[in-house]
C-alpha positions in Angstrom: 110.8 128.7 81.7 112.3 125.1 82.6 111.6 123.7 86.4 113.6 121.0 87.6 112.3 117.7 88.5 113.0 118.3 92.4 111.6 122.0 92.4 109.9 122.5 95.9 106.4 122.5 94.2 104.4 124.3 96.5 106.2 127.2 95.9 105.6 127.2 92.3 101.8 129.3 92.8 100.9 132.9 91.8 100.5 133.5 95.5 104.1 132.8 96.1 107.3 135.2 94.6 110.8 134.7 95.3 113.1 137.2 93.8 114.6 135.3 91.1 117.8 134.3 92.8 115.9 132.2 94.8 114.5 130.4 91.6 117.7 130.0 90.1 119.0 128.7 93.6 116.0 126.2 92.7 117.3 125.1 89.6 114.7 127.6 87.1 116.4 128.3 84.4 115.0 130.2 81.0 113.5 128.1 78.5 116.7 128.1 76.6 118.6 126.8 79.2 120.0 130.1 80.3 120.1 130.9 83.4 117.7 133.7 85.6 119.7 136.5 86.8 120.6 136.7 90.2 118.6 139.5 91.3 116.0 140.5 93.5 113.3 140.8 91.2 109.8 139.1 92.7 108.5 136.9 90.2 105.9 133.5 90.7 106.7 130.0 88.8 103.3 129.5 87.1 102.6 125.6 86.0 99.2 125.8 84.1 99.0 122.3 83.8 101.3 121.0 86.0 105.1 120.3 86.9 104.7 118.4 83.7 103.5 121.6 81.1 105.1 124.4 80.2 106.1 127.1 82.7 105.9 130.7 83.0 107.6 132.9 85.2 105.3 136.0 86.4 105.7 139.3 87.6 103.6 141.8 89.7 102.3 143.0 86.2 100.4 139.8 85.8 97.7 140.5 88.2 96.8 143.4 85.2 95.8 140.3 83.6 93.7 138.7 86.1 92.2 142.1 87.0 91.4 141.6 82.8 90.0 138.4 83.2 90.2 136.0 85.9 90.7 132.9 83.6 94.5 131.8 84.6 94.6 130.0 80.6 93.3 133.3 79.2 95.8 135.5 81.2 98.8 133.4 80.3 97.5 133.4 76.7 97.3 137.0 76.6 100.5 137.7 78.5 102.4 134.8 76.2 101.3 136.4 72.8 102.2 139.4 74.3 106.0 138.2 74.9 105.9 136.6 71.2 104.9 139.8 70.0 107.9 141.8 71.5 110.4 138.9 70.1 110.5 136.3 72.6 111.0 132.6 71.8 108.5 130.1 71.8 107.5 128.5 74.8 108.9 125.0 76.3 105.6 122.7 75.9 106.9 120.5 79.1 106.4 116.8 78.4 104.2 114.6 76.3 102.3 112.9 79.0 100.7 115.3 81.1 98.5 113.5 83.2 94.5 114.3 83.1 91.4 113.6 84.6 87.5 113.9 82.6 85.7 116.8 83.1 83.1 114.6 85.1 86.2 113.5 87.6 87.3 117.5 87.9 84.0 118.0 89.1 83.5 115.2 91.7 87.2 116.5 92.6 85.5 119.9 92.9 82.7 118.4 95.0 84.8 116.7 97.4 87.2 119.3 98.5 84.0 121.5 98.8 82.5 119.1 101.1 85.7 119.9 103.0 85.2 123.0 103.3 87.1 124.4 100.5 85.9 127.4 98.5 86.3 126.2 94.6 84.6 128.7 93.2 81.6 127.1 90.9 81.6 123.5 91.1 81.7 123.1 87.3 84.6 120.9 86.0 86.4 123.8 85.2 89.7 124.6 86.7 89.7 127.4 88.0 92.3 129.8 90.6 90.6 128.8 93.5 90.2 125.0 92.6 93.8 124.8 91.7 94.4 126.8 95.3 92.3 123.8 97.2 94.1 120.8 95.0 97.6 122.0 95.9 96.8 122.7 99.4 95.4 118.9 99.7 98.4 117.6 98.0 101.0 119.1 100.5 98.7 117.2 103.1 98.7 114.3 101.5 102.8 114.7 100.5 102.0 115.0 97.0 104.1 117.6 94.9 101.8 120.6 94.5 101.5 121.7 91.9 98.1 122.2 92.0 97.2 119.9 89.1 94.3 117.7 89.4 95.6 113.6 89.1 94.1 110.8 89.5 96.3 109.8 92.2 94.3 112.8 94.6 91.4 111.9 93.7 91.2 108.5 94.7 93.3 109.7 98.1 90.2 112.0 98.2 87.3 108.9 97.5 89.2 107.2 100.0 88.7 110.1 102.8 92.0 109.8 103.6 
């Protein structure tokens, strides 16, 4: 898929469908350019990486996936080859400069939104679901755009207990 720059990103979350209308209102288009149709079809904008990755649209079939294997990066994988195998194109990689943080600073990040009162899962440095479910949430408070991508804009906004 291809998400505009001004997406409303805190609706781009497995935990959120629109039919796809509503994404094409938003500007969602297929990674071609094309556009979604303009049904009622519930689907979720996933942004594994962020609003600057790739994106995938998902359907209520997806969850197969996580019942599979809770790793969001495995599921997509999975589903992805799956879609390559039937004959879709390849995927729009998003932009160069996706912007990371160490392992050591996903962790700390982990720590702090524990500390308030988060559940993150394991506090490991890995990103999980329910990591990525306490970073977006933190970045709508703090008027970030949510995507739920760990920067290290939020965590110094998070060092700073602000």
């Amino acid at each position: 898929m291809r998400v505009p720059q001004n997406l409303p990103w805190k609706e781009a979350d497995l935990s959120v469908q629109h039919p796809r209308s509503q994404w094409a209102q938003w500007g969602v288009t297929f990674a071609n350019g094309k556009p979604l149709p303009a049904d009622s079809l519930p689907a979720s904008v996933v942004l594994p990486v962020g609003r600057f990755g790739p994106a995938f649209l998902a359907y209520d079939n997806f969850q197969a996936y996580l019942k599979w294997n809770q790793s969001l990066n495995y599921s997509l994988t999975a589903a992805y080859y799956a879609t390559r195998l039937d004959g879709a194109p390849l995927m729009n990689k998003g932009g160069a400069n996706i912007p990371k943080i160490s392992f050591e600073e996903t962790r700390e990040l982990q720590q702090i939104l524990e500390k308030r009162g988060y559940d993150v899962g394991r506090v490991d440095g890995v990103l999980g679901i329910k990591s990525r479910v306490a970073i977006r949430d933190m970045q709508i408070k703090f008027g970030q755009p949510a995507d739920g991508w760990p920067t290290a804009e939020l965590l110094t906004r998070l060092r700073a207990g602000r």
